[in-house]
N, C-alpha and C positions, 0 to 999 in steps of 0.2 A: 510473334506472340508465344508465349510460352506454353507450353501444353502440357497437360497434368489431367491426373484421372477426374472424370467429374465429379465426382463426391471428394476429393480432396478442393478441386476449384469451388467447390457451394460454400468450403469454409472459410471463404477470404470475399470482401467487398471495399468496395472502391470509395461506399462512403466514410468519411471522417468521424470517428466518435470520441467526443468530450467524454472530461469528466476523467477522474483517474485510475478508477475500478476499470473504464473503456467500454469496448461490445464484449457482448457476453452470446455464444453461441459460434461467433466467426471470429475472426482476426481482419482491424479495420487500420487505414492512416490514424493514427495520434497524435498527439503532440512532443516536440522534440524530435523530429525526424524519426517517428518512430511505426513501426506494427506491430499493431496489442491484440490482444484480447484472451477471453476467455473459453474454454472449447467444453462443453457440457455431456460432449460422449466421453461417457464414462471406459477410463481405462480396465476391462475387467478380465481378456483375456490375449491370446495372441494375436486374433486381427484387427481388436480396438487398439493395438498397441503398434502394430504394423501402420492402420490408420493414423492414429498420433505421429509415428515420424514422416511419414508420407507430409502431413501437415505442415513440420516441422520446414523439413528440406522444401519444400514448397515456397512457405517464405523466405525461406536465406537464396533462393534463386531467383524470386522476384526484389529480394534488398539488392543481389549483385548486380541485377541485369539492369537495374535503374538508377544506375553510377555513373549512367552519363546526362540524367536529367539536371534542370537545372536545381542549385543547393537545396531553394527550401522548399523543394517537392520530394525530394531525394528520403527516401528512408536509409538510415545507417544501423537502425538498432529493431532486430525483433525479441517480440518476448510473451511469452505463450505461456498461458496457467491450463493444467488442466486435473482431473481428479480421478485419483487410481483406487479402486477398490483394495481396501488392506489385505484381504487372504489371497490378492493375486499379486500385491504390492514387492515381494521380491521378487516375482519369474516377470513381472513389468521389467523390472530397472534391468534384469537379465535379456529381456528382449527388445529395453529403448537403443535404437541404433547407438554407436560410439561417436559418431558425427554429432549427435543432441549432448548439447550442454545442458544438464538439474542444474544448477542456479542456486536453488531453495527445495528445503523439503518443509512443509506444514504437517502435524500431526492433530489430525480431527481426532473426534470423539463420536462418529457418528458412521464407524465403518468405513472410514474415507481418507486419503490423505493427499494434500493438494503440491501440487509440483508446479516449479517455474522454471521453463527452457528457453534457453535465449543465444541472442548472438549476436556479434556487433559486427560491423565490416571494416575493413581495413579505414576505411574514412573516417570511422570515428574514434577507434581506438587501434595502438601497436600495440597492445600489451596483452598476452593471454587471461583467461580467468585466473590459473594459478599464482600468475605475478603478483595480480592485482591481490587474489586472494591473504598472499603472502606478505605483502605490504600492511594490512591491515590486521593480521593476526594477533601481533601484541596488542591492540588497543581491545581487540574481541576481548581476549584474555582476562585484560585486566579490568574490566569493565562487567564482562559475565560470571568473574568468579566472583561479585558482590550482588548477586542477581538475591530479592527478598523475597521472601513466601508472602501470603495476604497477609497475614498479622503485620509483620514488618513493615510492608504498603502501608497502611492504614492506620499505625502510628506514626512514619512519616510525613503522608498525608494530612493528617491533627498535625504534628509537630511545623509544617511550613504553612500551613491553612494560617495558624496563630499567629504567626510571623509576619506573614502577608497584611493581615488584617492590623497588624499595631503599625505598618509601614503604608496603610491606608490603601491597602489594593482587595478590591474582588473581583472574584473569577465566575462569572455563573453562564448558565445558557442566555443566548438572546432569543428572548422570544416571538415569535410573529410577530407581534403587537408593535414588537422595541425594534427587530428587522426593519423595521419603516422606519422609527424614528433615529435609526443610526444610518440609513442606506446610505450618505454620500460616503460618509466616515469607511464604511465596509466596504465599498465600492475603490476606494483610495488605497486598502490596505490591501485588497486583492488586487490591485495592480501591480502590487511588488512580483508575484509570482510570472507578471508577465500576461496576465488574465488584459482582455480590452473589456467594455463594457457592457458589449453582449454576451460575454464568456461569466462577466461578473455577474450579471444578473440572472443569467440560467443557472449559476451556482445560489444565488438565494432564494429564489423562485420555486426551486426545489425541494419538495417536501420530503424526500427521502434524506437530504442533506440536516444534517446537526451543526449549529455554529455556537460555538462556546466564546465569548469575552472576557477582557480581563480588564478591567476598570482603574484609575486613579482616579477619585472622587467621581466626577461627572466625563471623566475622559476616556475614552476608550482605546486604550494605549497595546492592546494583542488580541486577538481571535487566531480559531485554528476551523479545521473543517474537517465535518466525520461525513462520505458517504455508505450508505447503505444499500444491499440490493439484494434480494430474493434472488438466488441464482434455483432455475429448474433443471434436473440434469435429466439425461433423454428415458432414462425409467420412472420418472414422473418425481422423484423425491425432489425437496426443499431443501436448501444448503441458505441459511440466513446468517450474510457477511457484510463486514463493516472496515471500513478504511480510513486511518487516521491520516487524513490527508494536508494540504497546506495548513503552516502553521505562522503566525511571525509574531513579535513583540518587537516595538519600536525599540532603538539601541539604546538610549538614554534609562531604559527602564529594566532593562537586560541583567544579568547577576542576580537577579531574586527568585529565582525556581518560579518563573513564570511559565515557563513552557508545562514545566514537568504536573503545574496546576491546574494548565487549560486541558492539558490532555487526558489528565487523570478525570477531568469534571465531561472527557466526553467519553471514556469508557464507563462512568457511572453512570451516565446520563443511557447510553445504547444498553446497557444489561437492564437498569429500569425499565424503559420503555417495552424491550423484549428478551425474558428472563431464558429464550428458549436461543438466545442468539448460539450459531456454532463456533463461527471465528469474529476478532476483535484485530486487526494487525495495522503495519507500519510500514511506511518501506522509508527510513533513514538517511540522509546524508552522515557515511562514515567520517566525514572531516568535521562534525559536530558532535564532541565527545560530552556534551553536557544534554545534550536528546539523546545519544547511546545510554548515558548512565539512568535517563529518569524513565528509559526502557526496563531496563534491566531493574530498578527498585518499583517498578509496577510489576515484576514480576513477570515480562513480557519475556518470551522464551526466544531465543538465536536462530534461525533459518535457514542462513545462507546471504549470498552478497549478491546483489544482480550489480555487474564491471559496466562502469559508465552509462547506467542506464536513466537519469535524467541531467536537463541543462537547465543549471544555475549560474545565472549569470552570464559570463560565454565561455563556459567552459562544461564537459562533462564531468559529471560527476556520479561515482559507487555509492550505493546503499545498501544498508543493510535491512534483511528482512527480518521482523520482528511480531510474534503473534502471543494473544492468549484464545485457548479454545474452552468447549464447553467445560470443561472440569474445570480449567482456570478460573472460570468466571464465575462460576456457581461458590468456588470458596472465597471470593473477591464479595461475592450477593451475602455472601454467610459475616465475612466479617464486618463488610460496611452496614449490614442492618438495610437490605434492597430488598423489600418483600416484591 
């Protein structure tokens, strides 16, 4: 058994946690051979910081040591968020061991800045972060140097809103009411992700979850999915974050800035709902450069790459992290007219 200090072993559990935000508080099994979660002790000085890679190393020796279990119990990939106080935010990164890979750096608005550390094991990927990083630079590039301010958004937004509508599609939230009257339909779409039908139904059953549609007359041809969650971190403050999570449009309907529609109608949808939100983010498949660009003209800002950190299809695949925080969203509230 492997042995580790007790308060490092209280932040890891054996159960499985759904959902793609994950556990919040521990690092639990996920999905995709994976160890997630969220860690709520706040990074604020040297021994919270000594505590965070203790964490760290903790899981990358229970990923190694259970390379001989069978595949798909086997985690190959961990990946750990947690939240650094800003006036200790550089003697943090000076005191995160060199063994921990930052992944992502998030820049709050609320004294805080949130960091993704991760690691894959040799089973799942041979390539460094830097490779991978490197591989992908041009398309960063070319793709963030056309990143819009809110005005830009939101005349874009009108300009394909109009477009969509003369090409007979809408995009709106689906509501309780219509969730029932769409359930096989949504139930069939979320199976693309690999979701079974108990995965799918804890996903709409969910009141914290937002599902956006995207309509051809009476058909429902894309939806995407926002979770949301209250994260408490251990000095009692509130951090309220939102996750643009699966997304798909059937192929036949594909080429019409569908995504860039549904997505955009669910960060309107979470800043209405809660105008005090802190973060709004993403985490992207890099080999989808048409969701990097309607990142980037939402105005969603560059983070970082987590290398190989979900499976689409059967194969892993790098994302890119993508966020707007409170300032973002508040001139996003200003130009859309979101009282």
């Amino acid at each position: 058994m492997l042995q580790v200090q007790e308060d490092v072993r209280g932040y890891y559990s054996d159960r499985y946690a759904s959902g793609s935000i994950g556990a919040v508080g521990h690092i639990a099994p996920a999905s995709a051979n994976r160890l997630k979660g969220f860690i709520t002790r706040v990074i604020r000085d040297s021994e919270s910081t000594s505590l965070f890679n203790d964490i760290v190393q903790s899981g990358i020796s229970r990923m190694n040591q259970s390379q001989g279990d069978s595949v798909s119990k086997c985690p190959t990939r961990l990946s750990v968020r947690a939240i650094v106080e800003k006036e200790f935010g550089d003697n943090a990164r000076d005191c995160i061991s060199k063994a921990v890979n930052i992944e992502a750096n998030i820049a709050l608005n609320c004294g805080y800045d949130l960091i993704y550390a991760g690691s894959n094991s040799n089973g799942r990927s041979t390539r460094s972060y830097d490779e991978i990083a490197n591989a992908y630079s041009q398309v960063i590039q070319d793709t963030w140097c056309n990143m819009k301010d809110a005005h830009a958004f939101k005349l874009f937004f009108d300009m394909e809103t109009a477009q969509a509508k003369a090409n007979g599609y809408v995009v709106n939230e689906i509501s309780a009411s219509n969730v029932l009257h769409e359930y096989q339909r949504i139930i069939s779409l979320l199976a693309i992700f690999g979701y079974d039908s108990s995965e799918s139904d804890s996903i709409i059953q969910n009141q914290d979850n937002l599902i956006v549609g995207a309509y051809k007359g009476d058909d429902l041809i894309g939806l995407g999915v926002a979770e949301r969650r209250r994260i408490t971190l251990d000095n009692g403050e509130d951090i309220h974050v939102a996750e643009l999570t699966d997304a798909f449009v059937i192929p036949e309907h594909r080429g019409n800035n569908m995504y860039f529609l549904i997505s955009t109608h669910e960060i309107l949808n979470l800043i209405r709902d809660n105008n005090q939100i802190d973060l709004i983010y993403g985490e992207s498949n890099l080999d989808e450069v048409a969701v990097l660009k309607s990142a980037a003209r939402q105005g969603r800002r560059f983070a970082g790459i987590l290398p190989e950190h979900a499976i689409i299809g059967n194969s892993a695949k790098s994302l890119a992290v993508t966020y707007l925080n409170k300032e973002d969203t508040l001139k996003i509230s200003n130009h859309f007219g979101i009282q």
